[in-house]
C-alpha positions as CSV (number, residue, x, y, z in Angstrom):
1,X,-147.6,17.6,-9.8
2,X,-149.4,15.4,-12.3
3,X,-148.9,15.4,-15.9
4,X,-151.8,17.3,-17.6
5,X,-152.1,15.7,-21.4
6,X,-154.9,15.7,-23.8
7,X,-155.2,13.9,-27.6
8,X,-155.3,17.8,-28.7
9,X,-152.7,18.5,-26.2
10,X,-150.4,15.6,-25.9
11,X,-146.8,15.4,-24.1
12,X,-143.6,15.0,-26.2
13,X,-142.0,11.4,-25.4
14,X,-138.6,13.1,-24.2
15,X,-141.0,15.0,-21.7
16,X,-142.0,11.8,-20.7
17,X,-138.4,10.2,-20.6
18,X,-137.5,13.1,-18.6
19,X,-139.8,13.0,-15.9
20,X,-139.3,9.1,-15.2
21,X,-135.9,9.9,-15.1
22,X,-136.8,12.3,-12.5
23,X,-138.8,10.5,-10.8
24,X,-136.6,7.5,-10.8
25,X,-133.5,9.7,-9.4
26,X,-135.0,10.9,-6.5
27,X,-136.0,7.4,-5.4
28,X,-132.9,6.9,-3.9
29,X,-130.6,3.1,-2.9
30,X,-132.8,0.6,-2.3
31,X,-131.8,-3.3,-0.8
32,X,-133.0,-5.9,-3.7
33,X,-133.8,-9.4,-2.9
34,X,-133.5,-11.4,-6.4
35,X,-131.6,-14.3,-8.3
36,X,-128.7,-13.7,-10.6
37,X,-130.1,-15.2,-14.0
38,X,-127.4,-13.8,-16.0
39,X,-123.7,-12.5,-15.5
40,X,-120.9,-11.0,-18.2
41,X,-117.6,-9.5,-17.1
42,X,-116.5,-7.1,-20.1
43,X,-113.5,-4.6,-19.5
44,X,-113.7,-4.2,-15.7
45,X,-117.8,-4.2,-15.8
46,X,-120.0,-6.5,-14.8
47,X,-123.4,-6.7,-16.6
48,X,-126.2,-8.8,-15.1
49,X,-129.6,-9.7,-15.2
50,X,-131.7,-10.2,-11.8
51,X,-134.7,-12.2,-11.6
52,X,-137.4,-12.1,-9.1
53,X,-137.6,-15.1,-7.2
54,X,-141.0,-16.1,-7.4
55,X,-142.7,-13.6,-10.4
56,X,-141.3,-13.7,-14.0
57,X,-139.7,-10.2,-13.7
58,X,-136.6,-9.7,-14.7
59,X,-134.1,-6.0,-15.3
60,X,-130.3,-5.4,-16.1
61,X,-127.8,-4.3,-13.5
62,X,-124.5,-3.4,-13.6
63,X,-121.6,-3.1,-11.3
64,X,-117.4,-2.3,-10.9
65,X,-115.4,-5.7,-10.8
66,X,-114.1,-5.2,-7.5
67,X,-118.3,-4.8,-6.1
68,X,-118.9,-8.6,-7.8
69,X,-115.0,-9.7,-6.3
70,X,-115.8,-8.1,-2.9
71,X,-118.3,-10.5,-2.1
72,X,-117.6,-13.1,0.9
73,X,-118.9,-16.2,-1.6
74,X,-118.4,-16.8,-5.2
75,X,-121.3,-15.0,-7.1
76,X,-122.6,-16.9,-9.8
77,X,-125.2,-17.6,-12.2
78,X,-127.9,-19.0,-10.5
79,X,-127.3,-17.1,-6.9
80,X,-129.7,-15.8,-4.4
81,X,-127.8,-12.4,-3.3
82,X,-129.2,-9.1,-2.2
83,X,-128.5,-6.0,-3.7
84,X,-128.0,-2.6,-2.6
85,X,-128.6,-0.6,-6.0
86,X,-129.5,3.0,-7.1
87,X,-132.5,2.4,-9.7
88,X,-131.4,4.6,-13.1
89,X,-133.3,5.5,-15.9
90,X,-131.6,5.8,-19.6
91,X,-133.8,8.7,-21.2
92,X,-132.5,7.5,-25.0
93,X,-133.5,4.5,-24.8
94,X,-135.9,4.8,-21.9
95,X,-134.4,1.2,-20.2
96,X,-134.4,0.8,-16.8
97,X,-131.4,-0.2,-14.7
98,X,-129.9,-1.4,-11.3
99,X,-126.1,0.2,-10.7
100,X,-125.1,-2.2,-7.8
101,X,-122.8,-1.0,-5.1
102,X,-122.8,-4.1,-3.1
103,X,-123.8,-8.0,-3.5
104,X,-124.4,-10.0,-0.7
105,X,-125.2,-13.9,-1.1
106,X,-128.3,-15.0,0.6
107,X,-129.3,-19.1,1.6
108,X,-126.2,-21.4,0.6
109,X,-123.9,-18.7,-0.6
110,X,-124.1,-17.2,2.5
111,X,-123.3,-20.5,3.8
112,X,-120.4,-20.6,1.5
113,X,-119.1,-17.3,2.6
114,X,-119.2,-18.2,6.3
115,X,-117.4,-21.3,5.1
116,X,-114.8,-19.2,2.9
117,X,-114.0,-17.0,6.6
118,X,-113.6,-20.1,8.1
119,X,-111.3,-21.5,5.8
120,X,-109.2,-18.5,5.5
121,X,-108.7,-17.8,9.3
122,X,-107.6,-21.6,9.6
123,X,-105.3,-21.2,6.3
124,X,-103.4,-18.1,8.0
125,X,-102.5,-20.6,11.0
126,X,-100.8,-22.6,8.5
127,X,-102.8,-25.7,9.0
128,X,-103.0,-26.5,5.1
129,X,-99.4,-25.8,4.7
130,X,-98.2,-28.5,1.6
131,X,-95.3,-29.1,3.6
132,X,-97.0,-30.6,6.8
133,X,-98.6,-33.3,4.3
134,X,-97.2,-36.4,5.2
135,X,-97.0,-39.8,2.8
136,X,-99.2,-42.3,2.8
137,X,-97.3,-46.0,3.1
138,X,-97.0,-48.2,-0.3
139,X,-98.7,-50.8,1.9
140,X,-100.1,-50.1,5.2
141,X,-100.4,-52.9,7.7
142,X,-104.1,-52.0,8.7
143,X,-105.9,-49.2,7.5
144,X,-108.8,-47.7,9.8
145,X,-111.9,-46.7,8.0
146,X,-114.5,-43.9,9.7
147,X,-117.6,-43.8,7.4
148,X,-121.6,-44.8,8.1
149,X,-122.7,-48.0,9.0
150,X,-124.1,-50.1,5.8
151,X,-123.4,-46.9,3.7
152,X,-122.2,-47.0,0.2
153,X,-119.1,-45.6,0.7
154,X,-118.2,-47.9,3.2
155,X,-119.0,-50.4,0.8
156,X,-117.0,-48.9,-2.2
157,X,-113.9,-48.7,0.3
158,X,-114.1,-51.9,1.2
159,X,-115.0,-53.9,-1.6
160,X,-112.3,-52.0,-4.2
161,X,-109.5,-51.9,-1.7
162,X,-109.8,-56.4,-1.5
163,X,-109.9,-56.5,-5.1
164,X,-106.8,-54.5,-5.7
165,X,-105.2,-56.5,-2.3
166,X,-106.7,-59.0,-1.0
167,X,-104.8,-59.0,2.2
168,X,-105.9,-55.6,3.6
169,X,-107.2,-55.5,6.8
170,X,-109.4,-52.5,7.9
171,X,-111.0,-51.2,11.0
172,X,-113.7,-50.2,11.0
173,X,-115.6,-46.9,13.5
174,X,-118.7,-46.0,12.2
175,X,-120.0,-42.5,13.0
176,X,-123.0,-40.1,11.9
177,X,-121.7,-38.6,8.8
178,X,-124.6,-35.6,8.9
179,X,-126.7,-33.6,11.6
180,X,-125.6,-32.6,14.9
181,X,-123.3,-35.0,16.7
182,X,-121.5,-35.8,13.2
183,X,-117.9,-33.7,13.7
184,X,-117.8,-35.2,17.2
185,X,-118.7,-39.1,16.5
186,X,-115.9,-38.8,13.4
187,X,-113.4,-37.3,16.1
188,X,-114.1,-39.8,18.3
189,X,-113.2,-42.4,16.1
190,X,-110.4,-40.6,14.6
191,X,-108.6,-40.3,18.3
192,X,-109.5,-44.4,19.2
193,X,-107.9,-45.5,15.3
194,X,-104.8,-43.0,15.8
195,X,-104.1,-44.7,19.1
196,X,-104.2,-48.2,17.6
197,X,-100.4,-48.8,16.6
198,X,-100.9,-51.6,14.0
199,X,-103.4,-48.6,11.9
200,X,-100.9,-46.7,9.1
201,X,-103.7,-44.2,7.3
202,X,-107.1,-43.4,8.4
203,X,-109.7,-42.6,5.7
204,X,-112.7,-40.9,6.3
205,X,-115.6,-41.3,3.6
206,X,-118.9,-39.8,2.6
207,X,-120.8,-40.3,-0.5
208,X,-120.8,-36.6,-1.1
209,X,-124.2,-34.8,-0.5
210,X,-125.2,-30.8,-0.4
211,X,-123.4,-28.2,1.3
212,X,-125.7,-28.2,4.4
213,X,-125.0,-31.9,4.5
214,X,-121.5,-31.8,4.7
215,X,-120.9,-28.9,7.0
216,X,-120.1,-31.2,9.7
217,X,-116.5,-31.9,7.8
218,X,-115.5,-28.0,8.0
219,X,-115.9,-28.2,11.2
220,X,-113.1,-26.3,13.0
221,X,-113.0,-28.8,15.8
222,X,-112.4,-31.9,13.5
223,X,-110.3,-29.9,11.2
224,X,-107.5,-28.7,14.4
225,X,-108.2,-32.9,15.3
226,X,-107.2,-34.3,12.0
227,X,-103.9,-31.7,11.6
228,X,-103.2,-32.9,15.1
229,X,-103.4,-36.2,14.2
230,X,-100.6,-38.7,13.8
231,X,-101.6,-40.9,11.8
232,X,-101.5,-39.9,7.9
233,X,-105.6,-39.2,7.1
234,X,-107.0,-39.8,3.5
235,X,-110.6,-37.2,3.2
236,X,-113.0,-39.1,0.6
237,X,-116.1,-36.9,1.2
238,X,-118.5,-36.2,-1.6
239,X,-117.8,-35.8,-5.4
240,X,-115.7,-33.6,-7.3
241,X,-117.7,-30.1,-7.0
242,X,-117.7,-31.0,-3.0
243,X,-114.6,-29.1,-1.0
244,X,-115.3,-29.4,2.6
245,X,-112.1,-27.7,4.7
246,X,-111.7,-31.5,5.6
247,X,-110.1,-31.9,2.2
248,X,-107.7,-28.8,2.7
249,X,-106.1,-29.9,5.9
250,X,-105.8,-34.2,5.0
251,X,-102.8,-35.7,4.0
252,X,-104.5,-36.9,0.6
253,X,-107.5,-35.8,-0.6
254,X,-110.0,-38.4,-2.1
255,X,-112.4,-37.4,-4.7
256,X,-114.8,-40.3,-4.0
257,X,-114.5,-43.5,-1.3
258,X,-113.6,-45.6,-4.4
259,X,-110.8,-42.9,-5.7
260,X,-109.5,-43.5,-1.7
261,X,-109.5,-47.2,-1.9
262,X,-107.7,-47.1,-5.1
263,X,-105.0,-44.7,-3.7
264,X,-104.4,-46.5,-0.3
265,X,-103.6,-49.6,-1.4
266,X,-101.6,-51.0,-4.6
267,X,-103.1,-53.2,-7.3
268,X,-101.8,-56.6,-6.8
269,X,-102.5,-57.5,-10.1
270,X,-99.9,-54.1,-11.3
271,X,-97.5,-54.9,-8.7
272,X,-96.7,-58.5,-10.0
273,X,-96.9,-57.5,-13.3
274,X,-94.2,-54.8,-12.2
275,X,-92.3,-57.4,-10.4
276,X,-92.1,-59.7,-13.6
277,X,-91.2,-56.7,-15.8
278,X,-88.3,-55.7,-13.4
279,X,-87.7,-59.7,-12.9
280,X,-87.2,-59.2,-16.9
281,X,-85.7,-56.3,-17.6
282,X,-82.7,-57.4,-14.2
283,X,-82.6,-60.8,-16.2
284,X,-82.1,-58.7,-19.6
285,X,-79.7,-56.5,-18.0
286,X,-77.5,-59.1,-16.3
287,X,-77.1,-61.2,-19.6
288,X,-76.5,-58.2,-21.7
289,X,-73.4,-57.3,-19.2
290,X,-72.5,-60.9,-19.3
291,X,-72.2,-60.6,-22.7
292,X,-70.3,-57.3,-22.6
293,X,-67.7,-58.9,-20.1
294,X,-67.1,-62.0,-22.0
295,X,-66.7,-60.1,-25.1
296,X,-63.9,-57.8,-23.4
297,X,-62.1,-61.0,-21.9
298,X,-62.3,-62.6,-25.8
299,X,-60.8,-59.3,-27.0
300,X,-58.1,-59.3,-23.9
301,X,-57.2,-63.0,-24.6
302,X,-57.4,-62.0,-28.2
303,X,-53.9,-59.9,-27.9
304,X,-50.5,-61.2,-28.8
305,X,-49.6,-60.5,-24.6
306,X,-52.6,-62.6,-23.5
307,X,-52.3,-65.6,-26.2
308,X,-49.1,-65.7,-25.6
309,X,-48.6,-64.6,-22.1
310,X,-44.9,-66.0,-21.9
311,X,-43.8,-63.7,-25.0
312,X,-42.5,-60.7,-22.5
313,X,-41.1,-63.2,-20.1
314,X,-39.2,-65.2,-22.7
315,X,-37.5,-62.4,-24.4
316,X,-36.3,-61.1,-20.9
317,X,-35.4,-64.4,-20.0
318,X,-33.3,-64.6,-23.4
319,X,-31.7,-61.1,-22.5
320,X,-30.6,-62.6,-19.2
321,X,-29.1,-65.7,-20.7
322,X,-27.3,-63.1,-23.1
323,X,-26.0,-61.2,-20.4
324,X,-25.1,-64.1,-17.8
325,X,-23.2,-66.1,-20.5
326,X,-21.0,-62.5,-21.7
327,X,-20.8,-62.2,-17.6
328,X,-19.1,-65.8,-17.6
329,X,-17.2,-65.1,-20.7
330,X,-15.8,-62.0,-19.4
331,X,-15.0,-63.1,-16.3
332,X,-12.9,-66.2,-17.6
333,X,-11.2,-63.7,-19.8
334,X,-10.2,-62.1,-17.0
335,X,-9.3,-65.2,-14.5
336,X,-7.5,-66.3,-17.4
337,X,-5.3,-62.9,-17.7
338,X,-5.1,-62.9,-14.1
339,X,-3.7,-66.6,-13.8
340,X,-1.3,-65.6,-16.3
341,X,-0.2,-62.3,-15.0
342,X,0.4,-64.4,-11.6
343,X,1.9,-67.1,-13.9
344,X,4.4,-64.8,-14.9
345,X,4.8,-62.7,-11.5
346,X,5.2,-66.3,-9.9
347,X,8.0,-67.4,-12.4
348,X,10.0,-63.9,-11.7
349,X,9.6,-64.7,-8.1
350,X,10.6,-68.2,-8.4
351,X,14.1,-66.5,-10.7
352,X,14.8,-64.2,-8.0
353,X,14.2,-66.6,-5.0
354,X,17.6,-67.7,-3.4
355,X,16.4,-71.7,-3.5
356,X,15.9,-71.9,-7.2
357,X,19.7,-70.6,-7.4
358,X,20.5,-72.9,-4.9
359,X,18.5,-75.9,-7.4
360,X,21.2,-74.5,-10.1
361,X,24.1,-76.1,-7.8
362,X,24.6,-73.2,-5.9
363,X,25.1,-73.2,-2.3
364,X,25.5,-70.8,0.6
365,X,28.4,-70.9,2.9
366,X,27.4,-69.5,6.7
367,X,29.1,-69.6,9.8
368,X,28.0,-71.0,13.0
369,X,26.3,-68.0,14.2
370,X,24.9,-67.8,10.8
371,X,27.0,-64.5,9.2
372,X,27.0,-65.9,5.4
373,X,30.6,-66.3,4.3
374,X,31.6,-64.2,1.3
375,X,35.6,-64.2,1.3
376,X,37.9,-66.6,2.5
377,X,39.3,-64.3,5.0
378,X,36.6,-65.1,7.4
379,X,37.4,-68.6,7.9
380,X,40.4,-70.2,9.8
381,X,42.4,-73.2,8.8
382,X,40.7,-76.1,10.9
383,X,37.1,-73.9,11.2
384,X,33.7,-75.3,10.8
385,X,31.0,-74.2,8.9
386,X,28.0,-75.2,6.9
387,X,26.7,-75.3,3.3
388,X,23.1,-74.5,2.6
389,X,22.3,-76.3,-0.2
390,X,18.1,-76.8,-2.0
391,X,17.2,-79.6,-0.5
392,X,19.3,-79.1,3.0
393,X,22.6,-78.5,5.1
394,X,25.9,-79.6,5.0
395,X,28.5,-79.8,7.6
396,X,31.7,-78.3,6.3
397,X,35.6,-78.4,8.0
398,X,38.3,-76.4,6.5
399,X,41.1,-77.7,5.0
400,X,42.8,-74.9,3.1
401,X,42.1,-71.6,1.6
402,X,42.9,-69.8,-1.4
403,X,42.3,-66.3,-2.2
404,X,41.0,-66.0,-6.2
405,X,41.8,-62.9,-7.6
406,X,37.9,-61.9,-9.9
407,X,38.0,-61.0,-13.4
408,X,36.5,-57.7,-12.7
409,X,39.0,-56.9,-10.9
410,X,42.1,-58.0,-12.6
411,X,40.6,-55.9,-15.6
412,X,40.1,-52.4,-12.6
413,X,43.7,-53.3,-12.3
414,X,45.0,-53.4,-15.3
C-alpha cells in the first residue's frame, strides 16, 4: 500500500528509511552484470565499487574473502564479472549496498579462468615440474627459430643473436603465430627442427599481443608437443605481463625474442674479455707460485745442510776414519801380543824339543831295532849301534863298557 503524506501530514524520515528497507529486503538475489571500478581487502572483507558498463552509475558492494578468492580468474580493478548479490538498505545512513555471494568474470577473465583450468589440470600431470627442465648449451651448433615470416621478433632474434656471435647459424620454420591453424603450424615446425640433429635449442617467438591473440600458445596440444620434445625449447612470446602455458612447460622462458637471443647465445665480445682475464689472472697465478717455489728452494739452500751439503757426510766419514784407524791399532796390539805369546810358546817348545838338546852336544844312543839305549847293560862287547846326533846318525861299534855309578845314587847309598 502506498504511502499517504501531506505538507500538514508529512512522514517521519525513519518511516521512510524503514519502508525502503522493506521494500529493498523483499526483492530478493539478483544476477548483476557491471565493472569492478574499485576494490579494498580490509580484515577478511572485501569492499568494492561496481560500475555500470555503459551509464555513469555506480553503488558499493561487499563480500567474504574467500567469495573474491573463489573466483576461477584473478578479479581485479578494472574487470567485467557478474554478480549474484542480495541488494541491502542501511536505514542510518540510508546507503544502498550489494552483499555479493558469488563473482564470476565475464569477456577475457573468463578467458583467463578457462586458461587458469587448463593450466592447473596440465600442472597436476607434472608437465611443469622444475626438474624435467633441461639446460640450454653454452654454444649450440645450430639453433632452430619458429616465429612469423618478416615479423619483428624474427628480426630481434636474429639480428641480436649475430651481434653477440657472429657465427650462429639458425633455422628458420615460419608458422602463423595467431588465428586458427597457429598451435598446429608451430607443432609442425617444432617436430621437423627436433628431428634435425645438428639443431641444440629451439626458440619459439612472438612479439607479445592480447590474451585472445596468444591463446594459440596454451594450447594443450603444443604444450604435451613441446614437453615431449627433445630438443631443449626457449618460449619468447609477448612481454612481461604475457604468461601463456607455453612459458610454464619450456626449458627457458624468454621475456621478449631479444631477451631469448641474448640468453641462447654468449656475447663474444664478454667471452674474450673472460678469456683474457682468466689468460691474466692463470698468468698471475703461475708467477706468484713461481715466486713462492723459488723463494722456498732459496730458504732450503739457505740452511747450513744445503750450503754445505757434505757437512753430515764429512763428520761420518771422520767418525769412520776414527774408528778404522782404533780397529788397526787394536788389532796390531793384539797381533803383536799374539806374535809374542807364540814367540814365547815357540821358545819353550824349542827348550823342550829333543833336537835342540841334541844342538847342546847331546846325542841319542839306539839299537838296531831302534829301542833307545839307557844303560850299558844292553849292549854286548863287539855290538853295533848308532848315535843320533842334530844334524844326523852315526854308526857306532863297541869296544868296551863301563858301568858309572850316578851321584844320586851314591848319595841313596850312603
Amino acid at each position: 500500500m502506498a504511502l499517504e503524506t501531506t505538507a500538514d501530514k508529512p512522514a517521519p524520515l525513519r518511516q521512510i528509511s524503514q519502508l525502503l528497507d522493506g521494500y529493498i529486503g523483499r526483492l530478493g538475489t539478483v544476477w548483476v552484470e557491471a565493472e569492478i571500478a574499485q576494490l579494498t581487502r580490509r580484515q577478511g572483507v572485501c569492499f568494492l565499487t561496481l560500475r555500470d558498463l555503459e551509464a555513469k552509475i555506480s553503488i558499493d558492494a561487499k563480500c567474504h574473502v574467500s567469495v573474491l578468492d573463489g573466483s576461477p580468474a584473478p578479479i581485479t580493478e578494472g574487470s567485467r564479472v557478474i554478480v549474484n548479490a542480495k541488494p541491502s538498505f542501511y536505514a542510518p545512513r540510508g546507503t544502498l549496498a550489494l552483499d555479493l555471494r558469488e563473482i564470476r568474470p565475464q569477456g577475457e577473465g573468463a578467458l583467463l579462468a578457462q586458461l587458469e583450468r587448463r593450466k592447473q589440470f596440465l600442472a597436476a600431470e607434472g608437465l611443469f615440474d622444475p626438474r624435467l627442465k633441461r639446460r640450454l648449451p653454452v654454444l649450440p651448433r645450430g639453433i632452430g627459430l619458429i616465429t612469423g615470416k618478416n615479423s619483428a621478433a624474427e628480426r630481434d632474434v636474429l639480428q641480436n643473436a649475430r651481434l653477440r656471435w657472429p657465427d650462429v647459424r639458425f633455422v628458420v620454420r615460419h608458422a602463423l603465430m595467431q588465428g586458427n591453424g597457429s598451435a598446429l603450424d608451430v607443432m609442425r615446425g617444432l617436430s621437423e627442427l627436433s628431428a634435425a640433429d645438428a639443431i641444440d635449442v629451439i626458440v619459439i617467438a612472438r612479439g607479445g599481443g592480447s590474451v585472445e591473440d596468444l591463446l594459440p600458445f596454451s594450447d594443450e596440444a603444443l604444450i604435451r608437443a613441446v614437453h615431449a620434445c627433445s630438443t631443449p625449447v626457449v618460449s619468447a612470446i609477448g612481454h612481461e605481463p604475457d604468461t601463456p602455458i607455453l612459458d610454464l612447460v619450456a626449458d627457458l622462458r624468454a621475456s621478449t625474442p631479444t631477451d631469448a637471443a641474448k640468453r641462447i647465445v654468449p656475447d663474444v665480445r664478454e667471452e674474450l674479455a673472460g678469456l683474457a682475464s682468466m689468460r691474466e689472472r692463470s698468468s698471475l697465478a703461475i708467477r706468484a707460485l713461481l715466486g713462492r717455489e723459488i723463494q722456498g728452494l732459496s730458504a732450503l739452500r739457505s740452511r747450513p745442510v744445503l750450503a754445505t751439503p757434505t757437512t753430515l757426510v764429512d763428520v761420518q766419514q771422520g767418525l769412520i776414519h776414527e774408528a778404522r784407524d782404533r780397529a788397526r791399532r787394536s788389532l796390531g796390539h793384539r797381533l803383536d801380543r799374539a806374535g809374542d805369546e807364540v814367540g814365547h810358546h815357540l821358545a819353550r817348545i824349542r827348550a823342550l824339543s829333543p833336537l835342540a838338546t841334541l844342538e847342546r852336544g847331546y846325542g841319542v844312543a839306539q839299537l838296531p831295532d831302534g829301542t833307545v839305549i839307557t844303560s850299558v847293560g844292553q849292549v854286548d862287547a863287539e855290538a853295533e849301534f848308532t848315535v843320533r846326533v842334530s844334524d844326523g846318525l852315526i854308526g857306532v861299534r863297541t869296544l868296551t863298557t863301563e858301568t858309572i855309578r850316578s851321584a844320586s845314587k851314591e848319595g841313596d847309598h850312603g
